[in-house]
C-alpha positions in Angstrom: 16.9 -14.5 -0.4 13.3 -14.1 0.4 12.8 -10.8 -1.1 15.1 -11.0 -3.9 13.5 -8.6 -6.6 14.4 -11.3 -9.2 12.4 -13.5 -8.2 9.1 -10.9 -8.5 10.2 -8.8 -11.1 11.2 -9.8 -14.9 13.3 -8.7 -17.0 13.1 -8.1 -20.3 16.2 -7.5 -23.5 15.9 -4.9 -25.7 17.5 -4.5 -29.2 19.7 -1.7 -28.0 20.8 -4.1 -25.7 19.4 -2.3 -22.9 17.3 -4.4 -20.2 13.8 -3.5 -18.8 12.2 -4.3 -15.4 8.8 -5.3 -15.7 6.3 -5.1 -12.9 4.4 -8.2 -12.9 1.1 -6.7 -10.6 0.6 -3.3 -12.8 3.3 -4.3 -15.8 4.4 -1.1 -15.9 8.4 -1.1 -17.2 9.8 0.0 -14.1 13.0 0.7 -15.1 15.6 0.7 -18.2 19.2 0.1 -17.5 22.2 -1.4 -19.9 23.0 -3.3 -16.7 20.3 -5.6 -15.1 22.7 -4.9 -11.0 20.9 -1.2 -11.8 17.4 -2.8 -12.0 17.6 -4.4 -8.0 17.1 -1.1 -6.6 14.2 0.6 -8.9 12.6 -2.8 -8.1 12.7 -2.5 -4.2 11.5 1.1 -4.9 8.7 0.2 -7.3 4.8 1.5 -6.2 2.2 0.4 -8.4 0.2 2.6 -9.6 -3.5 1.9 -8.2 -5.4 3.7 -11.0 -3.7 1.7 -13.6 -4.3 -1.7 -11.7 -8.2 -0.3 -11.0 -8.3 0.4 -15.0 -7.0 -3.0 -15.9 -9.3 -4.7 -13.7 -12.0 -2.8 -15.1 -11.3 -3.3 -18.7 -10.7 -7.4 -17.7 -14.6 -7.6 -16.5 -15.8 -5.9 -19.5 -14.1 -8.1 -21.6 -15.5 -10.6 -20.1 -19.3 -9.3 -20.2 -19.1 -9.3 -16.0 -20.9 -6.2 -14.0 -19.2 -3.4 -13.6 -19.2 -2.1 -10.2 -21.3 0.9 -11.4 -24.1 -2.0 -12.1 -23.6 -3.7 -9.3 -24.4 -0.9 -7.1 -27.5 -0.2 -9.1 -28.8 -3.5 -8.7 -28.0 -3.6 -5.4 -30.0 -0.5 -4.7 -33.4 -1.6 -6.6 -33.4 -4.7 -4.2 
């Protein structure tokens, strides 16, 4: 199946036994079930959460001694 949730989403075991879905775009745990059948549908549902994503991607380029956009712009401006 082409949009098989499995194939995009993975899951993870817990302890307890209990089995997470973890997005793999914003890696929020999407959902926690003790049966992975319960995951399918809080995968099709799933939104990322753009703020998060945004965050991440911010926190990536500072690691990474890149520009923030912020610095960007003001270079961009002095030009």
């Amino acid at each position: 199946m082409a949009n098989d949730p499995r194939k995009y989403y993975p899951h993870r075991q817990n302890l307890d036994g209990s089995i997470d879905s973890i997005c793999p775009r914003c890696f929020a745990t999407v959902a926690t079930a003790m049966d992975v059948r319960e995951l399918h549908s809080y995968d099709k549902a799933h939104v990322c959460d753009a703020t998060a994503i945004a965050h991440r991607s911010e926190s990536n380029r500072v690691s990474r001694n890149l520009p923030s956009q912020a610095a960007i712009s003001a270079i961009s401006s002095e030009m």
